[in-house]
Every structure is written in C-alpha cells, then in structure tokens.
DRENVEX-568215 format. One record per residue (C-alpha): residue number from 1; x, y, z; residue in three letters. Coordinates in steps of 0.5 Angstrom, whole numbers. Each point is the difference from the previous one (the first is absolute). Layout:
BEGIN
TORFI resi    xx    yy    zz resn
TORFI  NUM     X     Y     Z  ALA
...
END
This chain:
BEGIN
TORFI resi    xx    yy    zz resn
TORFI    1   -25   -30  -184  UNK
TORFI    2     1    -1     7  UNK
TORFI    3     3     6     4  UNK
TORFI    4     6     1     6  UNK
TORFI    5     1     7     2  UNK
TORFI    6     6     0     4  UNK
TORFI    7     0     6     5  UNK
TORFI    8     7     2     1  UNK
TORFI    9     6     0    -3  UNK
TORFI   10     5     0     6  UNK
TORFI   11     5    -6     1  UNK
TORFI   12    -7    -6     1  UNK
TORFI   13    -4     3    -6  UNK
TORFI   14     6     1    -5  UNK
TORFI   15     2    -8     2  UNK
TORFI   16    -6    -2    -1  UNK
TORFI   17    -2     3    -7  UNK
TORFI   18     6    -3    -3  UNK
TORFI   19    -1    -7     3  UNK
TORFI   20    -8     1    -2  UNK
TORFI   21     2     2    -7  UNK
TORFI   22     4    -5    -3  UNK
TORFI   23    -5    -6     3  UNK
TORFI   24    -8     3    -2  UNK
TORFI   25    -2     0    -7  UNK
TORFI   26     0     6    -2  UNK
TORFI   27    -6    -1    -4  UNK
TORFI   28    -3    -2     6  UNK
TORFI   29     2     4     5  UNK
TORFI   30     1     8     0  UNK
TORFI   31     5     2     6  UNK
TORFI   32    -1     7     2  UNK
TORFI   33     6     3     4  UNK
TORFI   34    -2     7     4  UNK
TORFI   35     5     5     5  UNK
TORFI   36     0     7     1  UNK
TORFI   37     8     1    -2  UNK
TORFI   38     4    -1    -5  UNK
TORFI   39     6    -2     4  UNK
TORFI   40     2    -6     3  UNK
TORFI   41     4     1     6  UNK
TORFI   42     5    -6     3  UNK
TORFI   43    -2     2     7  UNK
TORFI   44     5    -5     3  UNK
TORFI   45     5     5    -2  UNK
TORFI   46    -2     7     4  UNK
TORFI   47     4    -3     6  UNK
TORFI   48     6     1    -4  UNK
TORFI   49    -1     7    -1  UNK
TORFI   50     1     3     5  UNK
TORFI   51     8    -2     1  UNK
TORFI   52     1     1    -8  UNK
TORFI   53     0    -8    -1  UNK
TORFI   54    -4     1    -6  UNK
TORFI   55    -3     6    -4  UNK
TORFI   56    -6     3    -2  UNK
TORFI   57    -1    -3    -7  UNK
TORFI   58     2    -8     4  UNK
TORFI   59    -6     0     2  UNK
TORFI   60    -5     2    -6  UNK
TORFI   61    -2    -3    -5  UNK
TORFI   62    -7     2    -5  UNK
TORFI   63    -5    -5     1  UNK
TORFI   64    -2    -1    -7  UNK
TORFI   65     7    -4    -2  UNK
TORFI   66    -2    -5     5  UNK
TORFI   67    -7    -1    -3  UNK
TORFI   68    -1    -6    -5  UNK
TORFI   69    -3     1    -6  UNK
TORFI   70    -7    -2    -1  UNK
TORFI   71    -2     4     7  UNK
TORFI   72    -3     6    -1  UNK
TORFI   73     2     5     6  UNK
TORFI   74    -4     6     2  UNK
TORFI   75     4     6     4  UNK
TORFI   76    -6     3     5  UNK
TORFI   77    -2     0     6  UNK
TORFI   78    -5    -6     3  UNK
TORFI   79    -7     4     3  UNK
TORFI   80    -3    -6     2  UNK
TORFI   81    -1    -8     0  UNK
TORFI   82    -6    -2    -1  UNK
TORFI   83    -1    -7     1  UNK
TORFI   84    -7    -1     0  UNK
TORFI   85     0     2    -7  UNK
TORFI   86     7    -3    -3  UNK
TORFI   87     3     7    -1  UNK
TORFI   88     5     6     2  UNK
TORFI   89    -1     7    -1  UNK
TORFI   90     6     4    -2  UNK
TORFI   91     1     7     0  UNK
TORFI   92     1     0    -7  UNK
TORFI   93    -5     2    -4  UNK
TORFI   94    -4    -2     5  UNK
TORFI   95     0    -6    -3  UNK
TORFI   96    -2    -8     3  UNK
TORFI   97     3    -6    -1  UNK
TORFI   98    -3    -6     0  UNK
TORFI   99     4    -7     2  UNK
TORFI  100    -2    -7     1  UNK
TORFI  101     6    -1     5  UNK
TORFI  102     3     6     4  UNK
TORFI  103     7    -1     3  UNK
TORFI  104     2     5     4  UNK
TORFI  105     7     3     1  UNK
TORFI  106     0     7     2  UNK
TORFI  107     5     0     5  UNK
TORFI  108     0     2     8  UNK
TORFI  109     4     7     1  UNK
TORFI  110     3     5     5  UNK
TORFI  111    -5     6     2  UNK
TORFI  112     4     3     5  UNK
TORFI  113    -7     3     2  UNK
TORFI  114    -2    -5     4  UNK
TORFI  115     4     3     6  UNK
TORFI  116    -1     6     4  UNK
TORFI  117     5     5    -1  UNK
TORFI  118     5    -3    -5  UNK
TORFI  119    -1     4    -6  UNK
TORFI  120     0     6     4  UNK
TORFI  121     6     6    -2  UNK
TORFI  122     4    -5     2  UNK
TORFI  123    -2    -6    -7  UNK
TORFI  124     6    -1    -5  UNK
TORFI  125     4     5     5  UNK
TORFI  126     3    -4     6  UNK
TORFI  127    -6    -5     0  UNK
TORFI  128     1    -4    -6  UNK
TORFI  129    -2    -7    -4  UNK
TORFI  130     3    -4    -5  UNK
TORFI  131    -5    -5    -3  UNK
TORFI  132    -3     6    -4  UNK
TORFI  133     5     1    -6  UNK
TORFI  134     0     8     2  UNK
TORFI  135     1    -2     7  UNK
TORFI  136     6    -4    -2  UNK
TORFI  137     2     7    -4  UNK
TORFI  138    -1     5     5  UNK
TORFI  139     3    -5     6  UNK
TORFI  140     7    -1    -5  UNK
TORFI  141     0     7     0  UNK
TORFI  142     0     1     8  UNK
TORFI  143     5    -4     1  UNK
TORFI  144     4     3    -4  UNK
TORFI  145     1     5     5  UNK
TORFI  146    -2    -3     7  UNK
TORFI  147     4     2     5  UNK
TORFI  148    -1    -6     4  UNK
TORFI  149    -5    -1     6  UNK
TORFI  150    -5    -5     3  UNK
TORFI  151    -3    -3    -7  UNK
TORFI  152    -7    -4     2  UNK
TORFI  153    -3    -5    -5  UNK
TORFI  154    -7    -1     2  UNK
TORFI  155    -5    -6    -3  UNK
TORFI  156    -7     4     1  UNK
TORFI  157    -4    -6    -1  UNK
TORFI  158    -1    -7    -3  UNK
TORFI  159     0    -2    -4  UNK
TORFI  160     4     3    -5  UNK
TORFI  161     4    -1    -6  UNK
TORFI  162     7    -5    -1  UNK
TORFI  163    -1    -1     9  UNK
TORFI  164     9     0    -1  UNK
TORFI  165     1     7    -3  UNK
TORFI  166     0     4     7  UNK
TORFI  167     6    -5     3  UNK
TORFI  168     3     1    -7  UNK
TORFI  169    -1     7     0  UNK
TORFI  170     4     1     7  UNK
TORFI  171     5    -6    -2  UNK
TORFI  172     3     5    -5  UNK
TORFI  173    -1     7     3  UNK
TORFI  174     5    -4     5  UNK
TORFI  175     5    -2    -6  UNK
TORFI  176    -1     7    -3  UNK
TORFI  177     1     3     6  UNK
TORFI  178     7    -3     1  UNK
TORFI  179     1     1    -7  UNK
TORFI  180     0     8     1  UNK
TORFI  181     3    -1     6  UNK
TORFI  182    -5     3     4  UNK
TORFI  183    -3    -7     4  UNK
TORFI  184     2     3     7  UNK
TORFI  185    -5     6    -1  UNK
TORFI  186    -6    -4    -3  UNK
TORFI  187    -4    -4     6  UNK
TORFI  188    -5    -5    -3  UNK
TORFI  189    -7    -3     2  UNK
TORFI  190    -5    -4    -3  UNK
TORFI  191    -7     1     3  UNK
TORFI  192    -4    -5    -2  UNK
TORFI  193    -7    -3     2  UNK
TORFI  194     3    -8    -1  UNK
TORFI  195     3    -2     7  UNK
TORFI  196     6    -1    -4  UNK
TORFI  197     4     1    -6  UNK
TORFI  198    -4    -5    -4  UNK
TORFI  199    -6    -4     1  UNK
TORFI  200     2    -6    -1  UNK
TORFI  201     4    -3     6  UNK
TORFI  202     7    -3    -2  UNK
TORFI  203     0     6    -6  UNK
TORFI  204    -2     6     6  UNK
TORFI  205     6    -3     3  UNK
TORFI  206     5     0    -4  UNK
TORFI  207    -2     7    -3  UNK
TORFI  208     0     3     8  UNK
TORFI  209     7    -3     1  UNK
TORFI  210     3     3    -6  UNK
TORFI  211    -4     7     3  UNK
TORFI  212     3     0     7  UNK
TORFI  213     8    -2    -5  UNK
TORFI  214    -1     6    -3  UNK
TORFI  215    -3     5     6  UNK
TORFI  216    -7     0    -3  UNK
TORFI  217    -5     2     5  UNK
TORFI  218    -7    -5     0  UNK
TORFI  219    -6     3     3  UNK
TORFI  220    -5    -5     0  UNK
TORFI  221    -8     0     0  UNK
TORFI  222     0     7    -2  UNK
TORFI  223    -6     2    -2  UNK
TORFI  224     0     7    -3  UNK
TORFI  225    -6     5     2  UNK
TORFI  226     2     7    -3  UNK
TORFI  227     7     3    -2  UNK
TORFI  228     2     7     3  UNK
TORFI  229     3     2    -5  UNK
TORFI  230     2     7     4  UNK
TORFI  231     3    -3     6  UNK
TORFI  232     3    -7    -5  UNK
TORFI  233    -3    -4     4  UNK
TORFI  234    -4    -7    -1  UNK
TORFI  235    -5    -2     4  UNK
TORFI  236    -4    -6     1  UNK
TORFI  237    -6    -3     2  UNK
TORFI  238     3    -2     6  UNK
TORFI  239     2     7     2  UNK
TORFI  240     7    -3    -2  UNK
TORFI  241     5     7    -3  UNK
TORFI  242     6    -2    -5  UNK
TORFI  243     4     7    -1  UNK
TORFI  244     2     1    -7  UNK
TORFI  245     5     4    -5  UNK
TORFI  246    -1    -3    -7  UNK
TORFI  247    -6    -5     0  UNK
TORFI  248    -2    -3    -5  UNK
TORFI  249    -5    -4    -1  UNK
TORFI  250    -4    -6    -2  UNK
TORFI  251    -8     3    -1  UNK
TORFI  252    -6    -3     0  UNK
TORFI  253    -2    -5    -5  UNK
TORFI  254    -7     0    -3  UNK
TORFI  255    -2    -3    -6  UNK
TORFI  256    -4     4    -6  UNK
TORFI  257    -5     5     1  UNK
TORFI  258    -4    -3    -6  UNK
TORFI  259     0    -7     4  UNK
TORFI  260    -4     3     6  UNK
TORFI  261    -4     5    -4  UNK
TORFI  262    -3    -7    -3  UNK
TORFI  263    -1    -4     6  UNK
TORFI  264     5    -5    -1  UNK
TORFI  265     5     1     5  UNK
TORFI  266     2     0     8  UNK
TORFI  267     1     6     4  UNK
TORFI  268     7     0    -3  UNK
TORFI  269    -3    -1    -7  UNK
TORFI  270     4    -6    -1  UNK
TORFI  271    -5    -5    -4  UNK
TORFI  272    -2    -6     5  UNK
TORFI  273     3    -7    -5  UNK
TORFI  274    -1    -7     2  UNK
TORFI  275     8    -1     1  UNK
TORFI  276     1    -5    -4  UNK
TORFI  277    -3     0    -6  UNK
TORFI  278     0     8    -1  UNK
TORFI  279    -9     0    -1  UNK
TORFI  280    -4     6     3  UNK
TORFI  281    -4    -2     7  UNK
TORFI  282    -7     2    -4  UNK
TORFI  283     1     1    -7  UNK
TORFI  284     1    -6    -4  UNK
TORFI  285     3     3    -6  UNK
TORFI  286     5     5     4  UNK
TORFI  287     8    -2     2  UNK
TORFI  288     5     5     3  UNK
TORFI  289     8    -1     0  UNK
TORFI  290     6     4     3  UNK
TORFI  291    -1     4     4  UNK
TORFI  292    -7     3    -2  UNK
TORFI  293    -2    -7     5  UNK
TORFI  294    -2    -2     7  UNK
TORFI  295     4    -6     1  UNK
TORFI  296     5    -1     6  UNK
TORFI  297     6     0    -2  UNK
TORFI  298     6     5    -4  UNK
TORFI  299    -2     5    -3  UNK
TORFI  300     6    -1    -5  UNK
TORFI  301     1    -1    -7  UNK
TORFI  302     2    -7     1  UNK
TORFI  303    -6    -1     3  UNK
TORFI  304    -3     3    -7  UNK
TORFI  305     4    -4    -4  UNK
TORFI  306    -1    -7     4  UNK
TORFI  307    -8     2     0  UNK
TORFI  308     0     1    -7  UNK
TORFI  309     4    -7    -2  UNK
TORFI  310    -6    -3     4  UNK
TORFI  311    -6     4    -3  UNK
TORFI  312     2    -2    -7  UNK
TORFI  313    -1    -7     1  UNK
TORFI  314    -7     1     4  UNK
TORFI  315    -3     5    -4  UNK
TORFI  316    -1    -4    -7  UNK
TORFI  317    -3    -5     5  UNK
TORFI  318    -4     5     3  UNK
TORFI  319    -3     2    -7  UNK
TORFI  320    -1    -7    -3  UNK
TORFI  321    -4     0     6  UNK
TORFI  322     5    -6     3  UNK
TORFI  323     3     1     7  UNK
TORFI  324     6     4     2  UNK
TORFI  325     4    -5     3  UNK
TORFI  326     6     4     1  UNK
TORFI  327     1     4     7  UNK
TORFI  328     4     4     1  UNK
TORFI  329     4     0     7  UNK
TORFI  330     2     7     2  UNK
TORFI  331     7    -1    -3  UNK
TORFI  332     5     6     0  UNK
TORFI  333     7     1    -1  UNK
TORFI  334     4     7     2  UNK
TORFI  335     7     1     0  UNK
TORFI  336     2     5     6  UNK
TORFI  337     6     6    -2  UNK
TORFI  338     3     0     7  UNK
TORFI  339     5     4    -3  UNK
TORFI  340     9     0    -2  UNK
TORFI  341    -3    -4    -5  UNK
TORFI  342    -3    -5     3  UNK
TORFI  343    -7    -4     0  UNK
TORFI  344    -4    -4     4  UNK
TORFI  345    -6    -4    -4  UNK
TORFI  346    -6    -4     4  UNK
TORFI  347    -4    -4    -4  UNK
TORFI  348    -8    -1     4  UNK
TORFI  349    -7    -2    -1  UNK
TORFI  350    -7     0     4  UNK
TORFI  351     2    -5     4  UNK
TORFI  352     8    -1     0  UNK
TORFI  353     5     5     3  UNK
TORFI  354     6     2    -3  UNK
TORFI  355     5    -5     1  UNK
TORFI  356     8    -2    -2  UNK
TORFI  357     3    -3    -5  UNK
TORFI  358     2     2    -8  UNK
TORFI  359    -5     2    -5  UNK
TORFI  360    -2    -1    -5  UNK
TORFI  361     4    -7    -2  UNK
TORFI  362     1    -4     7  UNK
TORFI  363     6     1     3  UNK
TORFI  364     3     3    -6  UNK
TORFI  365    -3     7     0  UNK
TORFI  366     3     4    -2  UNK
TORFI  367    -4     4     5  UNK
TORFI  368    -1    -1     8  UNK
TORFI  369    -6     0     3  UNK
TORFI  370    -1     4     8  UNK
TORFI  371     9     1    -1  UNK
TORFI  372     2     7    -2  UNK
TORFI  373     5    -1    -7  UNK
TORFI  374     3     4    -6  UNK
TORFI  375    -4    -4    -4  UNK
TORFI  376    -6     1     3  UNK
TORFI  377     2     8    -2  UNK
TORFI  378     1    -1    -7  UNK
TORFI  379    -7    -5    -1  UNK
TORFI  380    -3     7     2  UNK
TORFI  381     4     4    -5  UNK
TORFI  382    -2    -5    -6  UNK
TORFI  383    -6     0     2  UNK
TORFI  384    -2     6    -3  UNK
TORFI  385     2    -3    -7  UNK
TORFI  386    -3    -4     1  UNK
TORFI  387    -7     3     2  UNK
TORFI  388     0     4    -6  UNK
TORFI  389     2    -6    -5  UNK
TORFI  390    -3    -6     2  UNK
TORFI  391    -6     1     6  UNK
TORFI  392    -4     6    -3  UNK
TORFI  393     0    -4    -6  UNK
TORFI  394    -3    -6     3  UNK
TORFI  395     6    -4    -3  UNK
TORFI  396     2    -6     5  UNK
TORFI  397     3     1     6  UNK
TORFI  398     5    -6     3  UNK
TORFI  399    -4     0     7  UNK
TORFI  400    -5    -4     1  UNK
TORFI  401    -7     4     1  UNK
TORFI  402    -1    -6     7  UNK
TORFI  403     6     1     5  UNK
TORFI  404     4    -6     1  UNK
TORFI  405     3    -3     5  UNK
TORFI  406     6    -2    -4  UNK
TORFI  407     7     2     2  UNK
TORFI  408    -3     3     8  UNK
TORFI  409     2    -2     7  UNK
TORFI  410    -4     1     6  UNK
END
C-alpha cells in the first residue's frame, strides 16, 4: 500500500485531504494527515475582530469535523522531514512516518520576534496584531477604550499572508472611528515597504486614491529596522522615524521551523516549488501547497484553493508516472473590505494585473472587478459560509482554478 502524508491541516492540507480521499483507492492509498492543533481558525476573519464585526466562536471551528473519512490525522508536533529516507519525525512518541509521497501544507506565521523592540513592554499594550487569533482578542479589547491618537499600521516585511489586509484593517478603523464618533481624534498612517498601496499598478492606484479620500496617510518604501517601544516610534533602515500612539502591526512571516531544521526551505522557510506544478526543486517526490510554498504570488486562501484544483489533476498523472500538464498560473482573487459596507474585489495571476469588469458571469456579475460596491462587501461576508461549507471540504467551487479573461476590460 502506498503512503500520502499530508503535513498541515491548515486551509491548503485540510483541501487537499478532502479532494485526495474521494479519488485514491483506499486499498491502495493510505492518507496520513499530521497538525500540532485541533482547532481550525478561519483567519480571514481576525480583521473583523477588532471592530466587533464577527466574535470569537465565528472564526473557530475543530479541524477534525473537516477531516474525510478514511484519513488518519495525527495531533503532534512535526520534529523533522527527512527526504533522504521518506520520513517524518513527529514529536509524539517519537515516532517516524514513512511516506511515498509528501505534500506540505504547514503554513507561513507571524513572529513578532523577528523585530527588534517590538515584543518589548510595550506587546499586546499599545503595540499590537490582528493576524493572531489572541492578538485580534487583545486589540478588540484595546479599542474598546482607545482614547483616539495617531494609530500606525506597519507591514514589517514581505511577503506576508493575505497582502490586502493591512489596507482593510485601516479602511475599517476609519469606518469604526466615524461610527463611535470620534474620526476627528484618530490620525491614520500606513507605513509600508510597497511603493504604494499595492502592488500591482491599476489596483495600487485605486487603493491610494480611495487612501488619500478617506485622509489615510501612505508612507511608502518604509523598511522597518527596529520599533523604539519607549519613545513610540518606528524607524527605518533609512533612518526614516514614523511616530506612533496605537501601532498595530503586520510582523514578520516565516514559514515552519520544521522546514528549516530539515534543509528544505529559504531564509524565510518558505519551500522552493516549480510555480506551476507545485514539485519540489530537489525531491522528486515531495510537493508543497498554500502558504507553506515559495511562489511568486498571494499568499492567499484563494491561491490555496486555485493551486489545489490544479494539483488533483496533476497528481494522478504524476503517480501514474504520466506528465503534469496542468500549470498553475498564480491565479488569486480577494475581496478588499473598504469600509461603510462596501468592497472592492481584484481578480489576478502571474502575468495579468487586476483589471475592470464583472466577475465571475461577463457583464453580468454580480461583482465588479477594480470598482468599490455594496455587492462587493456582501461576497465578502458570505464568504466565510461559504469557507467552512464548501472549500475546506473540497467540494466544488464556481470559479475557475486558471483565471479568465472573460467579462474583463483593459
């Protein structure tokens, strides 16, 4: 019997368990699923924390009800990968895992760390984050009570996880600023190392003018070198100084510890893929999905998802030793919560910036593309049904995995 062992049942391994199980014979296939936890966060949903949007049970769930029958999951911590032999070795009952094929999924995650001076006195005071569960807690607590002040939202370096949540964070303090009355006491910055507010040109355009309306400041190309948590100040590399009251921030993120200890990543522990086909560059028999890989695109869910659609299909090819002729295009989509209940959604890939137009039917919609709209907030908010009903499960989703140009304009 051949072995799959899945390591990470986060968004990228929990899909890719489910869409595995229903197409390999369970008399010649035995899936293996490994995570250190039990509880499944849905993490798009720490931006809405803060501002009393969602609560805490929205967003947690227990991964085992995601998990398909027939796949064995094992709660423990992952020691080492061991490609040379087929094997992991996970910290229970030190035991080792055998594998014909590997697939990674083990995320990438904030570590606060990484900066100088920012987990000083200051962490979970008047410095905080919301893309930790109990940082998005501790910051709902903070603004409960928030005198008002300049409130910094720094981006400490890239890549980072769901690249639009900074500028959706600052859209809705300035919505929930206005709401509690007190917009004319709050000064908003985002310092960020992009030039501009995205990266890509039309998009990064439309996201600063919509900046500069609501009297957002943009401090661009900020590279953040240390945070002085005594005087409330950032500085920069450059020796810029960006003054702060509430700073909340985007840290650093790396993948896996267990992916450097094993000699399988770069300097971030993110594992070096073929960005097509999701293949490690050395290991013949070793993938990696989700956030866990190195590509040049979103670290996104929807990334997750798309990349998901494209490795099913290449994967039975792969172990029938037939080529993989899908590639994968670096497609991404993301609805961006501007605030007073409206969104903007971009819809992107390698090679294609965001453009105009109506997504997902031609010219019908219901959702504009690069246009701020009320239907545009509500995709956002059904989202999260639909996350815990039909994506985690590996049920089909109505978009395609390669983006289409359809319904687009340039």
């Amino acid at each position: 019997m051949k072995k799959l062992l899945i390591l990470g049942a986060g968004t990228a391994g929990t899909m890719i368990a489910n869409k595995l199980s229903h197409v390999l014979s369970r008399d010649e296939w035995k899936i293996t699923l490994v995570d250190q936890n039990e509880t499944h966060y849905y993490q798009p949903g720490f931006l809405f924390i803060p501002f009393g949007i969602y609560g805490e049970n929205d967003v947690i769930k227990p991964k085992r009800d995601f998990i398909p029958s027939g796949v064995d999951m094992i709660v423990s911590e992952i020691e080492l990968i061991e490609p040379e032999h087929n094997r992991v070795r996970i910290a229970k009952d030190n035991r080792h895992l055998q594998y014909d094929y590997l697939i990674i999924a083990t995320g990438t995650h904030p570590r606060p760390e990484e900066t100088p001076g920012l987990t000083d006195a200051s962490w979970r005071k008047n410095i905080h984050d919301f893309y930790t569960f109990d940082g998005a807690v501790a910051l709902t607590k903070h603004l409960r009570t928030w005198q008002g002040g300049k409130l910094v939202v720094s981006i400490m370096e890239l890549p980072y996880k769901c690249p639009v949540a900074p500028l959706e964070f600052i859209f809705l303090a300035d919505w929930y600023f206005h709401e509690k009355g007190m917009r004319d006491k709050v000064e908003l910055t985002l310092a960020t190392p992009l030039p501009g507010a995205f990266t890509k040109p039309r998009a990064g355009q439309l996201l600063g003018n919509i900046l500069e309306e609501k009297n957002i400041k943009i401090v661009p190309e900020f590279y953040t070198e240390r945070v002085d948590s005594e005087q409330n100040v950032l500085h920069s590399y450059d020796e810029q100084e960006v003054p702060y009251d509430l700073l909340v921030v985007v840290p650093v993120n790396k993948g896996a510890d267990v992916i450097g200890r094993s000699g399988l990543g770069d300097e971030l522990n993110h594992v070096p893929v073929d960005k097509h086909t999701f293949l490690h560059a050395e290991y013949d028999n070793i993938f990696a999905l989700g956030d866990a890989a190195g590509l040049p695109t979103s670290k996104a869910g929807s990334v997750a998802h798309f990349a998901a659609e494209v490795f099913v299909e290449n994967f039975l090819r792969y172990i029938d030793g037939q080529e993989m002729t899908e590639q994968f295009d670096g497609h991404a989509n993301c609805f961006i919560e501007s605030g007073f209940g409206k969104g903007i959604l971009i819809d992107f890939n390698y090679d294609v910036e965001p453009l105009p137009g109506k997504f997902p039917l031609p010219g019908i919609g219901p959702f504009s593309l690069l246009q701020e709209s009320e239907m545009n907030h509500w995709g956002k908010m059904m989202f999260r049904w639909m996350y815990w009903n039909i994506l985690l499960k590996g049920k089909e989703m109505p978009i395609t995995a390669q983006m289409s140009m359809a319904g687009k304009w340039s």
